[in-house]
C-alpha positions as CSV (number, residue, x, y, z in Angstrom):
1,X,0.0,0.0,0.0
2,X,1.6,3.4,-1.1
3,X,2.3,6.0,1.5
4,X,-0.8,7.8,0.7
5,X,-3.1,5.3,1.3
6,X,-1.6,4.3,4.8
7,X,-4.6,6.7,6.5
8,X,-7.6,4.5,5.0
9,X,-6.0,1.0,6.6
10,X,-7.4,2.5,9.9
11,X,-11.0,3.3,9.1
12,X,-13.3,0.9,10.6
13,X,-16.9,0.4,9.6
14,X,-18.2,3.8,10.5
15,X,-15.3,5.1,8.5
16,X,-16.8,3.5,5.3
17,X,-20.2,3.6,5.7
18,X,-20.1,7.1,6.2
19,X,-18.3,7.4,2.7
20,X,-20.7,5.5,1.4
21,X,-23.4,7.4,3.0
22,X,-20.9,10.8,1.2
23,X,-21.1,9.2,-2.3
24,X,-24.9,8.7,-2.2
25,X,-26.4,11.5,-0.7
26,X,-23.7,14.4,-0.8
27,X,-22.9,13.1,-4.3
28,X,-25.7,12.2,-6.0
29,X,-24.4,8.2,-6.4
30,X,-22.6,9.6,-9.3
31,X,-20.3,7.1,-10.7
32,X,-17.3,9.7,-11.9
33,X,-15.9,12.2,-9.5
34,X,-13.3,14.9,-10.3
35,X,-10.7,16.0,-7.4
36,X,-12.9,18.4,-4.9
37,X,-15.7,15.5,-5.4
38,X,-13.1,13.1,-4.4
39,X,-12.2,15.2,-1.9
40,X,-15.0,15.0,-0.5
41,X,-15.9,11.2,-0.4
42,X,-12.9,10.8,1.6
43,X,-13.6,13.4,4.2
44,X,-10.3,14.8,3.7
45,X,-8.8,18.6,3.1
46,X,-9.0,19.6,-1.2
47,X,-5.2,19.6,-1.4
48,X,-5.0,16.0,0.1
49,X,-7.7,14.3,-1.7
50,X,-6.4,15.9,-5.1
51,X,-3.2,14.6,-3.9
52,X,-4.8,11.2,-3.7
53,X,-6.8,11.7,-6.7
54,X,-4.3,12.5,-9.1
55,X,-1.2,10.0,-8.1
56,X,-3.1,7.3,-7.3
57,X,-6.6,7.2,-8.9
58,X,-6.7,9.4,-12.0
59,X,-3.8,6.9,-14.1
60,X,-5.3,8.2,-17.5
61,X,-5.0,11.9,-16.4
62,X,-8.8,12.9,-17.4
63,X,-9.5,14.5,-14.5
64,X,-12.3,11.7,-13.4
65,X,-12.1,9.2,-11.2
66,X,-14.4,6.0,-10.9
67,X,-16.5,6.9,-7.9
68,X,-16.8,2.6,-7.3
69,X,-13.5,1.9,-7.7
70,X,-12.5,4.2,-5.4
71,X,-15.3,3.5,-2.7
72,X,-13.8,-0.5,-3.4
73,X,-10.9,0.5,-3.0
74,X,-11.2,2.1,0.4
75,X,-13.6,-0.5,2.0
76,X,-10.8,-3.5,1.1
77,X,-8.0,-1.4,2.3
78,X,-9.9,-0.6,6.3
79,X,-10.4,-2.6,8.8
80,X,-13.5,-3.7,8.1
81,X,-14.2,-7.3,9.0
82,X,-13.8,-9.3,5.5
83,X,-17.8,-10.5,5.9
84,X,-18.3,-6.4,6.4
85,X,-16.2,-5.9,3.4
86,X,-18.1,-8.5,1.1
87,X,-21.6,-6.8,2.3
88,X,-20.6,-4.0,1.6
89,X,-19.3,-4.3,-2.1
90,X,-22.3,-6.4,-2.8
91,X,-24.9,-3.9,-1.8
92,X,-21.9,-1.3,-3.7
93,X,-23.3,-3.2,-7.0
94,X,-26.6,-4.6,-6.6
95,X,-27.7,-1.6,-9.0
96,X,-31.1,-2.3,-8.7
97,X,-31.5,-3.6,-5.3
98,X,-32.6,-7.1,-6.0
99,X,-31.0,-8.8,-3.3
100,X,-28.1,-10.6,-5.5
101,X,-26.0,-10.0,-8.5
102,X,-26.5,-10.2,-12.1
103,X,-24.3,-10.9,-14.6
104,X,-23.4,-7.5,-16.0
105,X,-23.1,-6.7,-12.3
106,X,-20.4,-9.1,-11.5
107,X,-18.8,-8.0,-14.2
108,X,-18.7,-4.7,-13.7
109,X,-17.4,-5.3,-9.9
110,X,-14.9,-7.6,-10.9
111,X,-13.3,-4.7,-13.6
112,X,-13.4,-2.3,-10.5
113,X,-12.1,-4.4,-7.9
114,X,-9.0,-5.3,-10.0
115,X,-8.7,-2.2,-11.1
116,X,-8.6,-0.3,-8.5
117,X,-6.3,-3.1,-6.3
118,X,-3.5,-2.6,-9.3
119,X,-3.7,1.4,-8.0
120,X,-3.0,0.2,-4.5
């Protein structure tokens, strides 16, 4: 895990859930985020998260970031237990709140969750 990342091994379960809680109400649920929205998913000062954002995260330099692989990213890295960590990227992709996964949706996880582990 790279130096700036060392901060999110400490969250807990409040930690997350509250970034989740960030990305869907403070953010709209919107799946790409430029730095000061980024900023503020992780709680953290503008100059840190686009800090963050830009050496870590943005790796095709377009000024977005994927608002999933980033919310993945975090949960995997904290302290969450890992039956916390699987509940909470399956309710992450369960789009349309069916209770499991479809096809398209694993798919789509699986892309972000390697993805955003290769940043790490």
């Amino acid at each position: 895990v790279g130096e700036q990342l060392l901060m999110f091994t400490q969250w807990g379960a409040s930690e997350v859930r509250a970034m989740r809680g960030r990305h869907l109400h403070g953010l709209g649920g919107r799946f790409a985020l430029n730095a000061r929205q980024f900023s503020n998913l992780i709680a953290t000062p503008e100059s840190a998260g686009r800090e963050i954002f830009r050496s870590v995260f943005d790796t095709d330099a377009n000024g977005l970031v994927d608002a999933l692989e980033a919310i993945v990213s975090f949960t995997l890295l904290s302290q969450m237990t890992i039956k916390d960590k699987v509940d909470m990227i399956f309710t992450l992709y369960d789009f349309n709140s069916a209770g499991q996964i479809s096809m398209d949706e694993l798919v789509i996880l699986l892309r972000t969750v390697l993805s955003g582990a290769s940043k790490m």
